[in-house]
C-alpha positions in Angstrom: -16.6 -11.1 -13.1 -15.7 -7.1 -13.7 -12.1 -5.6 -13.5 -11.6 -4.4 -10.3 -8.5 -2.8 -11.7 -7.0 -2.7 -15.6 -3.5 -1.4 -16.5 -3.1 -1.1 -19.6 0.2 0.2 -21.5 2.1 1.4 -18.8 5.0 3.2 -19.3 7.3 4.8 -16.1 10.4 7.0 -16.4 13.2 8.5 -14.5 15.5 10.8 -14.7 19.4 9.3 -15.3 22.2 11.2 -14.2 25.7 9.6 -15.5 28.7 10.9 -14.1 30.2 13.2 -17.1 27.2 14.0 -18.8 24.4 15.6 -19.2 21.0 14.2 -17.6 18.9 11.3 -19.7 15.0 10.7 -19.7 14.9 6.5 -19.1 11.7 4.5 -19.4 12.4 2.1 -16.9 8.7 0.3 -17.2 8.2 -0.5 -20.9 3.8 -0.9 -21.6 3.0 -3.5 -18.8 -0.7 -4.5 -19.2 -2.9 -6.8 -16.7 -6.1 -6.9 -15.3 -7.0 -8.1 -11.6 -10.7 -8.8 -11.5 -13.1 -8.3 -7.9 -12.2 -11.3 -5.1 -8.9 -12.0 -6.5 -5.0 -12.2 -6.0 -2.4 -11.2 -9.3 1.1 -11.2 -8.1 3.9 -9.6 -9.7 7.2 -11.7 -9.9 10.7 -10.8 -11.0 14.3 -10.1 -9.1 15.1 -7.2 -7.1 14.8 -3.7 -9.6 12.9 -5.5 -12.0 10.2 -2.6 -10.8 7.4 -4.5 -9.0 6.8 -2.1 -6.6 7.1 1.1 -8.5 4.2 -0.7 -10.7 2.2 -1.1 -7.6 2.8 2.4 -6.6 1.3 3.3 -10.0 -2.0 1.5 -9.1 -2.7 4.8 -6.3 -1.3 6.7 -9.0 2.3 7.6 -7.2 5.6 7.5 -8.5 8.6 8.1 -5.7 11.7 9.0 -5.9 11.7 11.2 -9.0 10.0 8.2 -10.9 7.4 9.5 -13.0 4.3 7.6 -14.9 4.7 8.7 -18.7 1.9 6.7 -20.5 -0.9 4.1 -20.3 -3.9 4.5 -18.6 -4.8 3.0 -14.8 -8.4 1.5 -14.9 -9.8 1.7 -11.2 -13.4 0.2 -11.5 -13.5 1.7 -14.6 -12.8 5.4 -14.3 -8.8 6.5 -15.0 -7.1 7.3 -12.2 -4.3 9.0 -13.7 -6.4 11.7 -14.7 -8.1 12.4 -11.5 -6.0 15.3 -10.4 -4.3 15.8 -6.7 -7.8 15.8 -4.9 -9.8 13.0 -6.7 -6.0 11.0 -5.9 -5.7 11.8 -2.5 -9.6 10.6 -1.9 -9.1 7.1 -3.2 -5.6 6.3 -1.0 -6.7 4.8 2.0 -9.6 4.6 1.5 -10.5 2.8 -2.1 -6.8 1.9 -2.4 -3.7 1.0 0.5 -0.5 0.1 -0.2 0.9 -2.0 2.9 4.9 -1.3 2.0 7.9 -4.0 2.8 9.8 -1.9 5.3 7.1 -1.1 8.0 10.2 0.4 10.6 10.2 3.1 8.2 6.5 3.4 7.7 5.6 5.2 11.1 6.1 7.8 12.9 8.5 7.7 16.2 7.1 10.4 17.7 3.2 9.4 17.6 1.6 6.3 19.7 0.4 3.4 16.6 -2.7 3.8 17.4 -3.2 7.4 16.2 -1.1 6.7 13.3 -3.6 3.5 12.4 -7.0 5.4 12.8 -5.4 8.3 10.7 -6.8 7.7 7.3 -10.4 7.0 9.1 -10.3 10.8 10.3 -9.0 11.9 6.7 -11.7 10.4 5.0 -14.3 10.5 7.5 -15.4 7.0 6.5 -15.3 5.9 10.4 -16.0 7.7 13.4 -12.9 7.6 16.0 -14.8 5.2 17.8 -15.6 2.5 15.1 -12.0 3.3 13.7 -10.6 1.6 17.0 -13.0 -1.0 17.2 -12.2 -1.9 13.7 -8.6 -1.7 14.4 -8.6 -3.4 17.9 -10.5 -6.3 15.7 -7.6 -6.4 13.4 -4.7 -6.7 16.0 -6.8 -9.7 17.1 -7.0 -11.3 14.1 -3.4 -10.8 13.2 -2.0 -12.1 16.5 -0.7 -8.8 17.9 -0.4 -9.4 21.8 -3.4 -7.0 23.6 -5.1 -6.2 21.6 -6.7 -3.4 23.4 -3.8 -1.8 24.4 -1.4 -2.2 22.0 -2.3 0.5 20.0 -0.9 2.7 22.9 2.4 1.7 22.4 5.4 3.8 20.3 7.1 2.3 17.1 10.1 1.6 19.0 8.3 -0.3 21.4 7.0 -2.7 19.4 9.4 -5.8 17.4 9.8 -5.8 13.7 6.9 -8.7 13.1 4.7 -6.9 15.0 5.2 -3.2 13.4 4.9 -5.1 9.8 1.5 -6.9 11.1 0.1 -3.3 12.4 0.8 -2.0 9.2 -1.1 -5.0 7.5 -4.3 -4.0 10.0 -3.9 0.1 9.5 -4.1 -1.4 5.3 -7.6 -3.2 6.0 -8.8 -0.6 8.2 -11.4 1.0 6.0 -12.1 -2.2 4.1 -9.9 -1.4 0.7 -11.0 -2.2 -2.8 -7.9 -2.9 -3.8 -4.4 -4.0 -1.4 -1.3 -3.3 -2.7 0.9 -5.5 -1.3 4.9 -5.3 -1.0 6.3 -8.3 0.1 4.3 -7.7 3.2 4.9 -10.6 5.3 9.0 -10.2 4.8 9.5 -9.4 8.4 7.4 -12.2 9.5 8.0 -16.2 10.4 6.6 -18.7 7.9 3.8 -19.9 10.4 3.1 -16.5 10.9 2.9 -15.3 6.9 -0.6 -18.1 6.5 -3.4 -16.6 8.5 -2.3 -12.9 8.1 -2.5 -13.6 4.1 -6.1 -15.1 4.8 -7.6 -12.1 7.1 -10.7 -11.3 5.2 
């Protein structure tokens, strides 16, 4: 079975600033390798900081908060993704890749209706018309239990509970039908009886 994705030596850094003196260059990654072939699952496990989800980050090529990837080489399919430049990056995320975060409250935007902010990548890409965007998406919040389905897309961030804003976040993820899901601790906001079936949406 080919490598969907293949890390290989990667190295991440930060910037350190200790009270006193001058700033310090830190790797805080130190040459993680793995491989996660097509159909599969590879989860990363270790306490909090250990830096699981700045190495998923590094998977659509991002590092945030002044973390910066200093080595190794990102394998999507086969082509580097690391060297694609701003453009080549930007067309793979959302698209190719998503990256479903832990927090969804801070995820979205207060001032826009979900359902704009779920279709959003669709118009970016122009991989869906508007249309089949919210039929995909209206399919989703079925599947993941979200109550109307048809409707509920209308609805603001706050109007919405915690659960269901972390499940809306899973569906805008599958939306264009991803290569690869990053996944951050994505069902933290949800019940254990809940956490099953969303993990198995196809």
């Amino acid at each position: 079975m080919a490598d969907l994705l293949d890390v290989r030596d990667l190295k991440i850094g930060a910037t350190a600033y200790p009270p006193g003196e001058p700033p310090q260059d830190i790797t805080i990654v130190h040459g993680v390798s793995f491989t996660l072939q097509k159909g599969r699952v590879l989860g990363l496990i270790g306490e909090s900081g250990a830096g699981k989800s700045t190495i998923g980050l590094a998977a659509l090529a991002y590092g945030r908060g002044g973390v910066r990837i200093t080595g190794g080489e990102v394998l999507l399919d086969g082509k580097d993704i690391l060297k694609l430049g701003g453009s080549g990056v930007r067309a793979i995320r959302g698209n190719r890749v998503c990256y479903v975060a832990q927090s969804a409250a801070a995820a979205f935007n207060p001032a826009h209706r979900l359902g704009d902010q779920v279709i959003e990548a669709a118009a970016r890409h122009g991989t869906l018309t508007r249309s089949q965007a919210w039929e995909r998406a209206r399919y989703l919040f079925g599947v993941l239990g979200l109550p109307e389905p048809d409707t509920f897309g209308k609805r603001y961030p706050h109007q919405v509970s915690g659960g269901q804003l972390q499940r809306f976040m899973i569906a805008m993820g599958l939306l264009l039908h991803p290569n690869l899901v990053i996944c951050d601790e994505p069902t933290s906001a949800l019940d254990v009886t809940t956490q099953v079936p969303v993990l198995q949406e196809p």
